[in-house]
C-alpha positions as CSV (number, residue, x, y, z in Angstrom):
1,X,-78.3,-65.5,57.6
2,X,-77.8,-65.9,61.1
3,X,-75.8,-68.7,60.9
4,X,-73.7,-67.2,58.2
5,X,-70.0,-66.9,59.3
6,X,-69.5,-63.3,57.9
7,X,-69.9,-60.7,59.9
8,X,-69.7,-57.4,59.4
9,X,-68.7,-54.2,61.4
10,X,-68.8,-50.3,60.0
11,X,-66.8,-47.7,61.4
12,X,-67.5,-44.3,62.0
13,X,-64.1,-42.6,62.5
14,X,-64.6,-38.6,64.1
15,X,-61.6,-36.6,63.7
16,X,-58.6,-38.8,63.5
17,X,-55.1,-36.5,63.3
18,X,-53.8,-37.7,60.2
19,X,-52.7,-35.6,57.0
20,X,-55.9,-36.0,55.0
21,X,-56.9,-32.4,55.3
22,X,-53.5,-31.3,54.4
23,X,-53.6,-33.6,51.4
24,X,-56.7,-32.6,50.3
25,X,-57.3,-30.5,47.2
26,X,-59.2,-27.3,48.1
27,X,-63.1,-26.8,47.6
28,X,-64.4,-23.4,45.7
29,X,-64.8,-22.0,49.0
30,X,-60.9,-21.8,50.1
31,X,-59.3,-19.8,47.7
32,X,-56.3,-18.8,49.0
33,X,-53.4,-20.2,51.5
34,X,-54.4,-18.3,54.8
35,X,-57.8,-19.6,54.3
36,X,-56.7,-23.1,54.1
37,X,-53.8,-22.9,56.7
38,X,-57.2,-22.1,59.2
39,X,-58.9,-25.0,57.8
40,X,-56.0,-27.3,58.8
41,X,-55.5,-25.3,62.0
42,X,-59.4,-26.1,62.8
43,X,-58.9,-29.7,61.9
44,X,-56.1,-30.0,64.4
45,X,-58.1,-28.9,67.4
46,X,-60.8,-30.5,67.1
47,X,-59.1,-33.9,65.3
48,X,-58.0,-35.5,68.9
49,X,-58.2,-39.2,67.8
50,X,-54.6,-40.3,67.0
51,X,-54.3,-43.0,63.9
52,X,-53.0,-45.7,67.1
53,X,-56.1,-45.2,69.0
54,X,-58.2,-45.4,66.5
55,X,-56.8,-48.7,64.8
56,X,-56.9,-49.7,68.6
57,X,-60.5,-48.9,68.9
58,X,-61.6,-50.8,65.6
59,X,-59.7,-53.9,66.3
60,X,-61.5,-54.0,69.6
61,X,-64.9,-53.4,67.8
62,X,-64.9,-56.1,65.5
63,X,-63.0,-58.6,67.9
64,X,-66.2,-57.7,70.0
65,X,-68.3,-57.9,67.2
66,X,-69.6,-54.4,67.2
67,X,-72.0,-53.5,64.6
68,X,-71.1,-49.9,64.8
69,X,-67.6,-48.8,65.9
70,X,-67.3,-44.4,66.9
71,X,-64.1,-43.1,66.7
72,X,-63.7,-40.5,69.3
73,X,-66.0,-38.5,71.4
74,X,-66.9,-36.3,68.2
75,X,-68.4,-39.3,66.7
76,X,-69.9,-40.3,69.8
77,X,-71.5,-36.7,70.0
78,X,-72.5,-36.8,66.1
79,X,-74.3,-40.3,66.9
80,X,-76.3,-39.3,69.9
81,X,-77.1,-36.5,68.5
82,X,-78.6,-37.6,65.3
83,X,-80.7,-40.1,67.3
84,X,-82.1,-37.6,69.8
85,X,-82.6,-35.1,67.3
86,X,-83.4,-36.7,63.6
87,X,-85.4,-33.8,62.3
88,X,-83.0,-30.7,63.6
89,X,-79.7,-31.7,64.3
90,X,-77.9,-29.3,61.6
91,X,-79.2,-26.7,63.3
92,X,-77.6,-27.8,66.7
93,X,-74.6,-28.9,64.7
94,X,-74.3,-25.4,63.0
95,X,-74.3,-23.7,66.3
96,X,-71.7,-25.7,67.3
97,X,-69.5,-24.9,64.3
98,X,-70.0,-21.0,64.8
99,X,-69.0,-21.5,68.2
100,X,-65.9,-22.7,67.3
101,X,-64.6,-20.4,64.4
102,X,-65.8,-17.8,67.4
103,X,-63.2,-19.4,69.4
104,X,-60.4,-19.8,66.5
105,X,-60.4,-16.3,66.0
């Protein structure tokens, strides 16, 4: 396999400003439109990753050959994360979360 010529890169994109969460067809949970309007707000401020960068970024990875290609520092955060703490990083992750609805508000 190692001399195979395919190769093979997988991306894990953060929060990339694009319209998916405005596209998106609402879960149970968001009922109504001021409820989704704050999802999308929430999106925006913490989706920082333009679509440019991050096409930038994954062209770099698999010119370079990167097995795994992050996509912004909220990826980054998510990976290290899940490696430091395997067994409890929801918890750490839900904090987080609260945190920032705390902040929205």
């Amino acid at each position: 396999m190692t001399d195979s010529p395919v190769k093979l890169s997988v991306v894990h994109p953060g929060g990339v400003l694009t319209n998916i969460v405005r596209n998106s067809r609402t879960g149970s949970g968001i009922a109504d439109n001021a409820r989704r309007a704050e999802s999308i707000e929430r999106f925006d401020a913490v989706a920082r990753t333009t679509p440019p960068a991050a096409a930038q970024r994954i062209i770099l990875g698999i010119e370079k050959n990167q097995p795994r290609i992050l996509i912004g520092n909220d990826a980054k955060f998510m990976d290290l994360l899940q490696r430091f703490r395997p067994a409890t990083y929801w918890a750490v992750l839900a904090k987080r979360i609260g945190k920032m609805r705390a902040q929205a508000r």
